[in-house]
C-alpha positions in Angstrom: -25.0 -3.0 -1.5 -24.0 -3.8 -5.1 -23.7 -7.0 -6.9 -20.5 -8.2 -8.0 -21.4 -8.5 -11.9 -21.9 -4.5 -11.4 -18.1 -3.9 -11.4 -17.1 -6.3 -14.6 -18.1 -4.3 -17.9 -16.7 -1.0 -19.3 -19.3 1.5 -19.1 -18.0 4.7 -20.0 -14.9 6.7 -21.2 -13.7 6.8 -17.5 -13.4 3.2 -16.8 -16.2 2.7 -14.6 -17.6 -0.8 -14.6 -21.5 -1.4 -15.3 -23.6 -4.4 -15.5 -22.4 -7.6 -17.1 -25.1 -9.8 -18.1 -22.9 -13.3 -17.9 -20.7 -15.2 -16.3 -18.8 -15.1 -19.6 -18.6 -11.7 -20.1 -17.1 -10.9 -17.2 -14.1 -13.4 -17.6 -13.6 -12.1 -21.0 -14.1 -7.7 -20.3 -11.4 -5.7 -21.2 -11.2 -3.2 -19.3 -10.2 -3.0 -16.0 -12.0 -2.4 -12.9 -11.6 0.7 -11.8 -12.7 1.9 -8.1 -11.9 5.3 -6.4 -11.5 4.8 -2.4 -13.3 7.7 -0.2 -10.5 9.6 1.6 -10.6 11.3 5.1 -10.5 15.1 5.3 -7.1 14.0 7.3 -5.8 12.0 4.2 -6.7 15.0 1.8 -5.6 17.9 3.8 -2.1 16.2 4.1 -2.1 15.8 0.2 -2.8 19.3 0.0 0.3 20.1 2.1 2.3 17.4 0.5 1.1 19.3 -3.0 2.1 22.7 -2.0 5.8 21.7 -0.2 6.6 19.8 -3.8 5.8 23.5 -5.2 8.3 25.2 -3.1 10.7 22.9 -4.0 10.3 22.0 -7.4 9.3 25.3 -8.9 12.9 26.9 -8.4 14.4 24.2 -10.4 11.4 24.5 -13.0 12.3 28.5 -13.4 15.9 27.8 -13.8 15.1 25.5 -16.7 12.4 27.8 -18.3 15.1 30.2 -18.2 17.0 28.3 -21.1 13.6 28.3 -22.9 13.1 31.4 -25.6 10.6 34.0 -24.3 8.0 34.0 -26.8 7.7 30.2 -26.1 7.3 30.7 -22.3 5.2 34.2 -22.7 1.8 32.9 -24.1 1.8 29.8 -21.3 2.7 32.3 -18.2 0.0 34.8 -19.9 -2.3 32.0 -19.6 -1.4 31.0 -16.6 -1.6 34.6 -15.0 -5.6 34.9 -16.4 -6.3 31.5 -14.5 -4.4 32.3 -11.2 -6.6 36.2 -11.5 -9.8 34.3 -11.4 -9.3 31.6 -9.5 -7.1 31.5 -6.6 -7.1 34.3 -3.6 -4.3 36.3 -2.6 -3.2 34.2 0.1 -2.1 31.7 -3.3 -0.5 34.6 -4.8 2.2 34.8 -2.2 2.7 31.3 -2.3 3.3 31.2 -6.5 5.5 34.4 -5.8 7.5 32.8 -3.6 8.6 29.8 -5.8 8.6 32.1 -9.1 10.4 34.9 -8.2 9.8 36.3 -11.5 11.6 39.6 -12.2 9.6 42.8 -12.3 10.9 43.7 -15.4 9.8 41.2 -17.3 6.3 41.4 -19.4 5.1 38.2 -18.9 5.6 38.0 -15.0 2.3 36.6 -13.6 1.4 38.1 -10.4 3.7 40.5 -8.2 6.7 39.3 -6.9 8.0 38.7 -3.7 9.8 41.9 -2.9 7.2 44.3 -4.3 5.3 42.7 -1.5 7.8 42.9 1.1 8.0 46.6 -0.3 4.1 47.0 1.0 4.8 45.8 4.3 5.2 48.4 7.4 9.0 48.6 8.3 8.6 46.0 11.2 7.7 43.2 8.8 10.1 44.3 6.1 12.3 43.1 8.8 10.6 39.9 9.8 9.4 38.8 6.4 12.8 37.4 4.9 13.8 35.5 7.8 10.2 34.2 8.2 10.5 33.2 4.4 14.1 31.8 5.2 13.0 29.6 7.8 9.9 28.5 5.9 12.1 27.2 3.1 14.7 25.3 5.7 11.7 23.6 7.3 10.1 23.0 4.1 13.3 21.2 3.0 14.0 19.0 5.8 10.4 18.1 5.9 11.0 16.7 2.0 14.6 15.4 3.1 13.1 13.4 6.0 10.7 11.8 3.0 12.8 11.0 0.5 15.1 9.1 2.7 12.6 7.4 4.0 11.2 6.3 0.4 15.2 5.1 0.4 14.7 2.8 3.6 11.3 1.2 2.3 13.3 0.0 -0.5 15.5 -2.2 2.2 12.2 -2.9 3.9 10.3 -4.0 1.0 12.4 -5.7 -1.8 10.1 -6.9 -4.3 10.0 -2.8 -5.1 13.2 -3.6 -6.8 12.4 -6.9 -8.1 9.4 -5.8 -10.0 10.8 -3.6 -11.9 12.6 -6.1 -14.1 11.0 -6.2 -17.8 8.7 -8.9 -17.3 6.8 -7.1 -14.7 6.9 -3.7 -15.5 4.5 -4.1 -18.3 1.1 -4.9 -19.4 -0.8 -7.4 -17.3 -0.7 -11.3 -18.3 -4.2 -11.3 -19.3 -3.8 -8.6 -21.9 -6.2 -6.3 -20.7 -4.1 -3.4 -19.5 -2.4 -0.6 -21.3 0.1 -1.7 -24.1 3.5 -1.6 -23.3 6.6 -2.5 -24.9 7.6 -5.6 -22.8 5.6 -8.8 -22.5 5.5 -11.6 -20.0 7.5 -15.0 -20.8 5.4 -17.4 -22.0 5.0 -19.1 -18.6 3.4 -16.5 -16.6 0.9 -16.2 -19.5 0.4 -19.8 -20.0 -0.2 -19.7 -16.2 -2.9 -17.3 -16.3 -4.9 -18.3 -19.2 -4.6 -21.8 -17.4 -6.3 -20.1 -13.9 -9.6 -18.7 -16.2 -10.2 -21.8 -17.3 -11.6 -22.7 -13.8 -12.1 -19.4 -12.2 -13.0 -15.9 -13.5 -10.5 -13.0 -13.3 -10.6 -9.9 -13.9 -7.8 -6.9 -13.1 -8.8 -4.0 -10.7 -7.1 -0.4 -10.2 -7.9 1.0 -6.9 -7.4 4.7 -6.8 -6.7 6.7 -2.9 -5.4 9.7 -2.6 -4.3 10.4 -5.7 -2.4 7.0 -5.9 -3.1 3.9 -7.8 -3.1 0.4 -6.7 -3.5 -2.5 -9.2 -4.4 -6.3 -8.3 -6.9 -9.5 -9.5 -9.9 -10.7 -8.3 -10.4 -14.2 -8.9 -13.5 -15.9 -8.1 -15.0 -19.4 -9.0 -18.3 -19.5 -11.2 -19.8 -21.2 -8.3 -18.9 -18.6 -5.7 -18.4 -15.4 -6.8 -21.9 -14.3 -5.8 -21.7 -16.4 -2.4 -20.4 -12.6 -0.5 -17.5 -14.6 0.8 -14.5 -12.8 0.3 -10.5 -13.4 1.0 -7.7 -10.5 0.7 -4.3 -11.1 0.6 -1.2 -9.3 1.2 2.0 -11.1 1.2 5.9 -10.8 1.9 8.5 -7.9 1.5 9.9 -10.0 -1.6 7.1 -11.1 -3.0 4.8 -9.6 -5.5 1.4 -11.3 -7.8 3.7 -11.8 -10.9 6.3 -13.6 -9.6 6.8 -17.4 -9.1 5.2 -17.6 -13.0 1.9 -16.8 -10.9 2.2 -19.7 -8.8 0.5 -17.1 -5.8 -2.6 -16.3 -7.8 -3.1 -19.9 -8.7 -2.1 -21.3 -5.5 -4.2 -19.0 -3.0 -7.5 -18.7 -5.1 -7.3 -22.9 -5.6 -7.0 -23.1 -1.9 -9.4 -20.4 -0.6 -12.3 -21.9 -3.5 -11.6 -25.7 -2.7 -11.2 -25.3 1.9 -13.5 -22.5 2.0 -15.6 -21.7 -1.1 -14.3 -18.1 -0.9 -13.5 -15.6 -3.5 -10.1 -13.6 -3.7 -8.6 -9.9 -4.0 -5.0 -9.7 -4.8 -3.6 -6.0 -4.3 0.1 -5.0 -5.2 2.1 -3.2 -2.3 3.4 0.4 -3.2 5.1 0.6 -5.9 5.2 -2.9 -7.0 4.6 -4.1 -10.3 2.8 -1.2 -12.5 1.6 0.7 -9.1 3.4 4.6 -8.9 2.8 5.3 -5.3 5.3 6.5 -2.8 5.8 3.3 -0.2 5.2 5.4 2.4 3.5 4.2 5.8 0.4 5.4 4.1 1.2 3.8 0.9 1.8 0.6 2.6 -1.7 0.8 4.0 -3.7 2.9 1.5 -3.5 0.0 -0.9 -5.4 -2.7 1.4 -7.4 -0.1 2.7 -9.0 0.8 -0.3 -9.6 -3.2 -1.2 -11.6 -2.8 2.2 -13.5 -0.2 1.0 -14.1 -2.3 -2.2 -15.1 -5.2 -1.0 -17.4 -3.7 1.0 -19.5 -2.6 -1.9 -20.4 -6.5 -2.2 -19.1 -9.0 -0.1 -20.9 -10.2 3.1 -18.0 -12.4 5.0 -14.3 -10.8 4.8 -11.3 -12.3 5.9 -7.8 -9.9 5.5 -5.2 -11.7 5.4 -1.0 -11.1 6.1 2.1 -13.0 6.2 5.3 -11.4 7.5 5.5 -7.4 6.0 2.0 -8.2 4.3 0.9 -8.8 8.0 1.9 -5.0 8.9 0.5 -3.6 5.6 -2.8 -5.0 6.6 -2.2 -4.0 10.6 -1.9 -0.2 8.7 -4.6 -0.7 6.4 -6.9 -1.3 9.3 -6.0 1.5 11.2 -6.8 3.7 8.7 -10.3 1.9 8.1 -14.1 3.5 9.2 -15.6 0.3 10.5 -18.8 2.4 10.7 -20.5 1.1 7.3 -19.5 -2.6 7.2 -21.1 -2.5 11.0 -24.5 -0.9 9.6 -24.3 -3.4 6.9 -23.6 -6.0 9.0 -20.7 -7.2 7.3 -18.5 -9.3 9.2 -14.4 -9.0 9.6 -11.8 -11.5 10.5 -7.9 -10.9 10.5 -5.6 -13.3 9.9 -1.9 -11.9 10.6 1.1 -14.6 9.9 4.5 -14.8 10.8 4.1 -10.8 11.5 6.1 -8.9 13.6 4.6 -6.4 16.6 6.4 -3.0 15.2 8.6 -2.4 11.8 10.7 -0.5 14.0 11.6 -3.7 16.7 11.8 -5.8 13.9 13.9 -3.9 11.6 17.4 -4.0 13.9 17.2 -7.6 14.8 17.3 -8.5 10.9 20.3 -6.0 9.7 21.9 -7.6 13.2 21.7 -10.8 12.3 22.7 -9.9 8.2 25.6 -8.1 9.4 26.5 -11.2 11.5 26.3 -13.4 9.0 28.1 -11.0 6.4 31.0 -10.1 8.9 31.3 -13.8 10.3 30.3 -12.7 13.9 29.3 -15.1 16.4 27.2 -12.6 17.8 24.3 -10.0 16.8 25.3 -6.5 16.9 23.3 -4.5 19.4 21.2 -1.7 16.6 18.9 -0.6 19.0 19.3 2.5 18.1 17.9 2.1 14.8 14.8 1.5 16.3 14.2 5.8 17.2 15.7 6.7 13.5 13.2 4.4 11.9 10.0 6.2 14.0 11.4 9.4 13.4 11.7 8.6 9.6 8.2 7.5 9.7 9.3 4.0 8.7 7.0 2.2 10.7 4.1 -0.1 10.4 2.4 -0.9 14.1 0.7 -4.2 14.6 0.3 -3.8 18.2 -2.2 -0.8 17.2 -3.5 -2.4 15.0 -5.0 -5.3 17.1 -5.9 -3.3 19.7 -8.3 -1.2 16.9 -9.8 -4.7 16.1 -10.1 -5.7 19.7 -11.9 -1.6 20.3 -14.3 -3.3 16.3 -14.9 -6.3 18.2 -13.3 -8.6 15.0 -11.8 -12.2 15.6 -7.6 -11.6 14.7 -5.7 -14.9 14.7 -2.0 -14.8 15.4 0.7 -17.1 14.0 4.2 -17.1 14.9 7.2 -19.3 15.9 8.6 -18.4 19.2 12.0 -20.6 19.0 14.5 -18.4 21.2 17.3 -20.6 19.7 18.9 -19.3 16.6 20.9 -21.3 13.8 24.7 -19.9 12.8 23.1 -19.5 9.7 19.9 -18.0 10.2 19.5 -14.4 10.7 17.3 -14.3 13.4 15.9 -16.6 15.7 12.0 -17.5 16.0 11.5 -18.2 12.1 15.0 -16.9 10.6 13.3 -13.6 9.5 11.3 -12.5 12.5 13.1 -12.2 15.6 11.3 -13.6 18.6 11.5 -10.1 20.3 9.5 -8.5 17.6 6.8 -11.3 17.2 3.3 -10.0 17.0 1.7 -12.6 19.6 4.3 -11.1 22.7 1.8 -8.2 22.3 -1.4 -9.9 22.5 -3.9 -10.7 25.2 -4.6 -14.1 25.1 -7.0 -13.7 27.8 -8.9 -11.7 24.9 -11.7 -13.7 23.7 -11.4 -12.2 20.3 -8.2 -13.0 20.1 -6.5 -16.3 18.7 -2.8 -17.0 19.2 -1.1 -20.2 17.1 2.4 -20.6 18.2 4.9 -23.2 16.8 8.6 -23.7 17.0 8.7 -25.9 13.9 6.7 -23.1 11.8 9.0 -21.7 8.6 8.9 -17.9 7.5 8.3 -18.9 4.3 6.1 -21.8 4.2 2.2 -21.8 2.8 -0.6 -22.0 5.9 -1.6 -25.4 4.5 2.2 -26.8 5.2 2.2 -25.9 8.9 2.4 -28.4 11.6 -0.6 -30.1 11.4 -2.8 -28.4 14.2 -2.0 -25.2 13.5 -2.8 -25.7 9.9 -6.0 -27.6 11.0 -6.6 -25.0 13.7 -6.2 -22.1 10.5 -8.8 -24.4 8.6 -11.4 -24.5 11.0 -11.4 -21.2 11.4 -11.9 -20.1 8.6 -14.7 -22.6 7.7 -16.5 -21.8 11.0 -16.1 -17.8 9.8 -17.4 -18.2 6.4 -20.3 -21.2 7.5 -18.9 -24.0 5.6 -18.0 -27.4 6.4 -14.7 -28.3 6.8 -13.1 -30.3 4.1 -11.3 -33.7 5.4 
């Protein structure tokens, strides 16, 4: 297990972190963390797929524009191209490159053989069976890409601050001016609002990399606890990202979880949100947190993962994608905290465009979209909480549940139990409260988009104690 310090210095052309000798240094490194998340053979063989249907599809158009392009530009690069493919790939490849090429025989330059001369090799009977084979490979190929891009269209309804992070402000270099330079700067506020947070706590910017996606967050730790092992991750709401509210989340969470808890924190932006490229895929949704696990793990003793509302069913995907097996052999201890979360993206999802189109087409009654519910599984828009606890219950790791059950819902409100998660789609109707690992909050007076600390009073107590009794530290009157 590594220190902390080990991840806070440049130490090499490629980003990686080394030793940092103080305290000081660490708060004032420029260069970001930067930490590479193992992937399953699962994780990689679907990029491999992933890699190859983008081929089909995309090298088609790319020939179509070469074709504008004069010949003794293009002649030297597929020259080139045609030595490496030679050496390199088999003949299985060659098909494959044929197949989205198509490049005339009659051309010099053509890199490998093309699809007919190969179809001109074949016995009669496959001559035959060869085209429509290739027909149907190219149907499926495109629906397969169809089905994902429209989903990437849905998680941008399911997950706002996407869109709100791309204004100017955000979509830049990070407050502390240690990232990339790009043209647009923060307002003054958010700046003033992070140089104000390192005078009492040390933070430093991470890049997570998974799969071939990148995931950018803070961690922010106190001089007096960052070497304690006691570790807090957050993931938050569909609209909100760690930029916004002139960093009012940064400040606010890391205050609370240093002062109640002496605890250290990782922020981690959701999919594409803020400077992070990746898809917002179910995977995407999960990869992100997942590899802050992985992170943490490297140094942290005491972990608690923490979700409120979507953030709830981002962490619920991050741990199903998580190998307990080396935090157990290094004794490193879980707990899950899951907030105003709903059960499955795919309950929740209907009961809020019901109650928006209610409220839009001044109805005194929800629509019944049930039958969004299949559509949204079948577009592999989903994010499953209920699996998600039972893999913790299966890891033996404590998972506290809060929700608001109120089955009585406000004219103005666009669902009942909290206004934003409906009370048939709360997380606690799936849990076993017989399950001594499990612990289930539930209050009618709780608000979708309050902080844990302005609960009702024994539910934020009940959060409080908790949390001290987890990380072994007294609780603060």
């Amino acid at each position: 297990m590594l220190s902390i310090q080990s991840f806070f210095e440049k130490k090499d052309s490629d980003q990686i972190a080394s030793f940092s000798s103080t305290e000081q240094e660490i708060a004032a490194s420029s260069i970001p963390i930067t930490f590479r998340a193992k992937t399953t053979w699962g994780e990689k063989t679907m990029r491999i797929i992933h890699g190859v249907f983008a081929c089909v599809v995309f090298f088609p158009v790319l020939r179509k524009v070469v074709n504008f392009i004069p010949q003794k530009i293009t002649a030297p690069i597929y020259d080139a191209a045609a030595k490496f493919a030679n050496k390199t790939l088999e003949q299985g490849m060659f098909l494959v490159f044929d197949l989205a090429n198509k490049t005339p025989s009659d051309k010099p330059w053509k890199i490998i053989f093309t699809i007919y001369d190969t179809v001109d090799k074949l016995s009669p009977k496959w001559k035959q069976v060869a085209p429509v084979a290739f027909r149907c490979l190219k149907v499926g190929v495109g629906l397969y890409v169809a089905r994902k891009v429209v989903a990437c269209v849905v998680s941008l309804a399911v997950y706002p601050a996407i869109v709100f992070s791309f204004l100017p402000y955000v979509r830049c270099a990070d407050p502390l001016d240690i990232g990339p330079p790009i043209k647009f700067k923060y307002p003054g506020e958010i700046v003033g609002a992070f140089k104000e947070l390192q005078k009492e706590f040390l933070v430093k910017m991470i890049r997570l990399e998974k799969s071939g996606s990148t995931y950018d967050g803070y961690l922010v730790g106190h001089r007096e606890t960052i070497h304690n092992g006691n570790w807090k991750m957050h993931a938050f709401g569909n609209g909100e990202f760690l930029e916004s509210g002139n960093g009012w989340i940064l400040s606010n969470n890391a205050t609370n979880n240093y002062r109640l808890y002496q605890a250290n924190t990782l922020f981690i932006n959701g999919p594409m949100v803020g400077r992070n490229w990746s898809f917002p895929t179910r995977f995407g949704m999960g990869a992100a947190y997942e590899a802050g696990m992985q992170f943490l793990e490297t140094f942290a003793k005491k972990i608690i993962i923490e979700g409120n509302s979507l953030g709830g069913g981002m962490i619920g995907e991050a741990v199903l994608q998580h190998d307990f097996t080396y935090s157990k052999a290094q004794n490193i201890k879980y707990l899950n905290i899951t907030r105003v979360s709903f059960n499955q993206l795919s309950q929740e999802a209907p009961a809020y465009v019901a109650g928006f189109l209610r409220i839009v087409f001044r109805q005194k009654e929800n629509w019944n979209l049930s039958i969004l519910t299949p559509i949204l599984r079948g577009l592999g828009v989903e994010l499953d909480g209920t699996a998600a606890s039972k893999k913790l219950t299966k890891e033996r790791i404590k998972q506290i549940v809060v929700n608001n059950p109120n089955k009585r819902q406000s004219p103005d409100n666009l669902t009942d139990g909290d206004s934003m998660i409906a009370t048939c789609a709360i997380l606690s109707k799936d849990i076993d409260t017989e399950d001594e690992q499990k612990i289930v909050l539930l209050d009618e007076n709780i608000g979708h988009d309050e902080s844990a600390t302005d609960y009702p009073k024994d539910i934020s107590n009940r959060l409080i104690e908790e949390q001290c009794k987890f990380f072994d530290v007294p609780v603060i009157k």
